[in-house]
C-alpha positions as CSV (number, residue, x, y, z in Angstrom):
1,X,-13.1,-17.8,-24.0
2,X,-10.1,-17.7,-21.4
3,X,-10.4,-14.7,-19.3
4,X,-7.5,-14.7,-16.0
5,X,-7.0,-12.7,-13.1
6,X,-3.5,-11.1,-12.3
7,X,-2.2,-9.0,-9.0
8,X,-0.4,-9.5,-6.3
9,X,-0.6,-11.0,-2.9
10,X,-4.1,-9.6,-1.1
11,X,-4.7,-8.0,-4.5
12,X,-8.4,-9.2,-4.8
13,X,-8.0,-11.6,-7.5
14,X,-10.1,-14.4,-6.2
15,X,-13.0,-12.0,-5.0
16,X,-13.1,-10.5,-8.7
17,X,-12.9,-14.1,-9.9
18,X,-15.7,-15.2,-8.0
19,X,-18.1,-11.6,-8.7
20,X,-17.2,-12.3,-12.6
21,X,-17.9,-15.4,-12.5
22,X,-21.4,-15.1,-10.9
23,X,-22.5,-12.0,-13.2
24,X,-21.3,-13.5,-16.4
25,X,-21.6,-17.0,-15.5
26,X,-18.5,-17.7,-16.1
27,X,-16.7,-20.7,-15.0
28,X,-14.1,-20.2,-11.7
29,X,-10.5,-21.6,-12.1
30,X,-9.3,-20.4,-8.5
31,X,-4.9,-21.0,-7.6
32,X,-4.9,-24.1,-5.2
33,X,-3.9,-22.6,-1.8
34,X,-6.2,-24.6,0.5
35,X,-4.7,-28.2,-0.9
36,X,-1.3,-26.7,-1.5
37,X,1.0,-29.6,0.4
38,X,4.0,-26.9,0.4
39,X,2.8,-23.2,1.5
40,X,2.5,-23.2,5.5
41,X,6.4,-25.1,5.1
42,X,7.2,-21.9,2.4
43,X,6.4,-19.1,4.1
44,X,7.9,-20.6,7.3
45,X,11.2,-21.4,5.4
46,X,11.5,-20.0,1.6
47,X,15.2,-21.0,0.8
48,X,14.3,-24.8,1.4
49,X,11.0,-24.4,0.0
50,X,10.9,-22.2,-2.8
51,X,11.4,-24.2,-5.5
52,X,8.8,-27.5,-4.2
53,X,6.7,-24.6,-4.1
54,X,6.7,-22.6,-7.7
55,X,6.8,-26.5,-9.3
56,X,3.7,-27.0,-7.8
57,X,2.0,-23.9,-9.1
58,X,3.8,-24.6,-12.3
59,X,2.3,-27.9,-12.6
60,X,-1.3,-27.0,-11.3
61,X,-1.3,-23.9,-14.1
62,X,-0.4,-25.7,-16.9
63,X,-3.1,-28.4,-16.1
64,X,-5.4,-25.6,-15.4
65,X,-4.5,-23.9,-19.3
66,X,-4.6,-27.4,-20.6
67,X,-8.0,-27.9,-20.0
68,X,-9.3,-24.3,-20.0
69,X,-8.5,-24.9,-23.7
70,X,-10.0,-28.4,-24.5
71,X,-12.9,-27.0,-23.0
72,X,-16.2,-25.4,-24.3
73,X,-16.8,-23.3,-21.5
74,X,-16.1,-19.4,-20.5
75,X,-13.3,-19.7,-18.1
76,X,-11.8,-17.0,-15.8
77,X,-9.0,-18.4,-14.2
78,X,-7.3,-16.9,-10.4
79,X,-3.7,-16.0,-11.5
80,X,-1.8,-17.0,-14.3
81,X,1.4,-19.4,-15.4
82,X,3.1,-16.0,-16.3
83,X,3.1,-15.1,-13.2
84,X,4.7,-17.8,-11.4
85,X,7.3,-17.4,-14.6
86,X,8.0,-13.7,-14.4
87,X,7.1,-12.5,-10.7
88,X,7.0,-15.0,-8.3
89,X,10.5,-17.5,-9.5
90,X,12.7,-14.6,-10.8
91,X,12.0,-12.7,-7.1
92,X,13.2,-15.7,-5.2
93,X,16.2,-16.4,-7.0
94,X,17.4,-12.4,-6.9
95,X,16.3,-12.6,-3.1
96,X,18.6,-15.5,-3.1
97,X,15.9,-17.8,-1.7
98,X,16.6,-19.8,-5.0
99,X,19.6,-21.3,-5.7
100,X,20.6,-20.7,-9.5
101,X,20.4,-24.5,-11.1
102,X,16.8,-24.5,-9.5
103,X,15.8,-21.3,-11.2
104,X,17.4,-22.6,-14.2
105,X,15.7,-25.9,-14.3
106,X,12.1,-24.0,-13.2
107,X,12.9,-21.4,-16.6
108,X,13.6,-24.4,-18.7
109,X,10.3,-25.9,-17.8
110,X,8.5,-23.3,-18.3
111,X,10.0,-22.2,-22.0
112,X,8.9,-25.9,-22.9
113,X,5.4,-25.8,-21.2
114,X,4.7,-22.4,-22.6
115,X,5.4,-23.7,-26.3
116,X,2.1,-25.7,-25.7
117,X,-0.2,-22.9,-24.3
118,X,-1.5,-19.1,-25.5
119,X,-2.7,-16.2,-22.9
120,X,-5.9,-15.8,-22.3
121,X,-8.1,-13.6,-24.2
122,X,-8.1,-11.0,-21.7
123,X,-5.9,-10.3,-18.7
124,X,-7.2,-8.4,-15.9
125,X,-4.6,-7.0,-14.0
126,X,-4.9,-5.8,-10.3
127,X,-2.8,-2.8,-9.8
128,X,-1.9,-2.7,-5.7
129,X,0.1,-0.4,-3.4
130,X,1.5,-1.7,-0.2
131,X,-0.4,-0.5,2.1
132,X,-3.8,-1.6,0.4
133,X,-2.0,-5.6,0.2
134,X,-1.2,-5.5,3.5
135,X,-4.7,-4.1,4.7
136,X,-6.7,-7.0,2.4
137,X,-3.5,-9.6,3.6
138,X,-4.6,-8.8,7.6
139,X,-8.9,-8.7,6.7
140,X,-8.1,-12.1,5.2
141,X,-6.2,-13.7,8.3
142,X,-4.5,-16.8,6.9
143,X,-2.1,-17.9,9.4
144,X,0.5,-18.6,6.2
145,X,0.4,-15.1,5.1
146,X,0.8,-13.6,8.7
147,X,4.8,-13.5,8.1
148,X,5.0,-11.7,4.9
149,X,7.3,-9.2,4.7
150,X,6.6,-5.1,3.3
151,X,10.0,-5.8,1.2
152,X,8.9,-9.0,-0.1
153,X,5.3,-7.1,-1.2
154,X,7.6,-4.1,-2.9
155,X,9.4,-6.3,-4.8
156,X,6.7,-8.2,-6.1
157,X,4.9,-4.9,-7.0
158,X,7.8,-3.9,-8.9
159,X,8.2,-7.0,-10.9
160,X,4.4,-7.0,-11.8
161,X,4.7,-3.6,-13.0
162,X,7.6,-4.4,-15.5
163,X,5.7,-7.9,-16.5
164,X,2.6,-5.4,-17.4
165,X,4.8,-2.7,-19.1
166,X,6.0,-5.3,-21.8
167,X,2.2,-7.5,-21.9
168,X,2.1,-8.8,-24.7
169,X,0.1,-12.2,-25.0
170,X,-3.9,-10.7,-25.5
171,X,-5.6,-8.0,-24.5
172,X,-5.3,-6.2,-21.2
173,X,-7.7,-4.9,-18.9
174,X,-6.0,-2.6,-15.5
175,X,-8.1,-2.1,-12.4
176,X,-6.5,0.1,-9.9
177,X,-7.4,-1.1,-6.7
178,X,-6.5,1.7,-4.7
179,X,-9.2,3.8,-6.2
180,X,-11.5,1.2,-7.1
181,X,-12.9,-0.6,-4.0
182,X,-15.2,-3.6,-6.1
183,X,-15.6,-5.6,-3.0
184,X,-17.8,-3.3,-1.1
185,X,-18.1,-0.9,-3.6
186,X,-21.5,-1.9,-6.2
187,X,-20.8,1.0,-8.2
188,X,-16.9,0.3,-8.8
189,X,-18.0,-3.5,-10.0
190,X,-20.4,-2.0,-12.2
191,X,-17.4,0.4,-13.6
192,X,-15.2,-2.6,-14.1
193,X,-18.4,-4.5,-15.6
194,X,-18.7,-1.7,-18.0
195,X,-14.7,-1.8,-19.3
196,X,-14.8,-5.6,-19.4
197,X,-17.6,-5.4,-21.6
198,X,-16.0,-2.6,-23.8
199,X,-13.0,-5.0,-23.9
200,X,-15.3,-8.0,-25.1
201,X,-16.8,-6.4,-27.4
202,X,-13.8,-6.3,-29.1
203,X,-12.8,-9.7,-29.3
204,X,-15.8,-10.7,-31.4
């Protein structure tokens, strides 16, 4: 069973990956920032960086699906290779921190990777305002993240909530973060516990 973790930046996605993972004893696929050669040079200088950058991902994801599938284990997985796809490439290139042949050539890959994968079972989605990113963003210190900009959060936000809107590879699961404060909060896990279950249930 492939179980992923959407949201944006500061979302909470790898805290819920790592509380699923310990209640159901799941198996943690977390995105590859620590090792990530090209994120400090990114957020320091997007336009030359941009598209080293979503390659990466790219490539790491589609490993990451590869063998969450060849596997017999209960995966949940940090993020998606939709995301990188939908959100993250498309938002550079209309910021114009993408030149169009490199968006192009990105798309292209991905049409041809995605022909070898399926979503997962069930996508959790981590529904954000700005203020609450930029609150979990500053908690979390990393020096690479320190730069982000309000606009570049609002336009992500906007493009996650069309991507959601038209979901339609597997079941969907949204947690408002806003309201529901898992990380602190042993009452609001339990609530999300209790719709993942519901949402389980139903696969089988």
């Amino acid at each position: 069973m492939h179980i992923a973790v959407s949201g944006n930046i500061g979302s909470g996605k790898t805290t819920l990956t790592r509380m699923l993972a310990k209640h159901y004893g799941w198996t943690p696929h977390y995105e590859d920032v620590e090792d990530n050669p090209y994120l400090d040079d990114f957020y320091r200088e997007m336009q030359r960086w941009s598209f080293n950058l979503q390659i990466y991902f790219l490539n790491s994801r589609f490993r990451q699906v590869k063998e969450i599938r060849e596997g017999a284990d209960n995966v949940i997985q940090d993020r998606t290779i939709y995301e990188d796809a939908h959100i993250f490439a498309p938002n550079l290139h209309a910021m114009g921190l993408m030149p169009s042949r490199d968006y192009e050539n990105f798309q292209s890959l991905f049409s041809l990777m995605e022909s070898f994968i399926k979503g997962p079972d069930l996508l959790i989605y981590l529904r954000a305002s700005v203020p609450t990113l930029v609150d979990q963003i500053q908690k979390r210190g990393r020096d690479y993240e320190s730069t982000i900009r309000i606009d570049y959060l609002n336009r992500l936000n906007e493009r996650y909530e069309a991507w959601i809107s038209n979901y339609d590879k597997g079941n969907l699961l949204v947690i408002n973060v806003d309201e529901n404060k898992f990380a602190v909060n042993p009452e609001d896990m339990g609530t999300i516990i209790n719709r993942i279950d519901a949402e389980l249930n139903g696969l089988f």
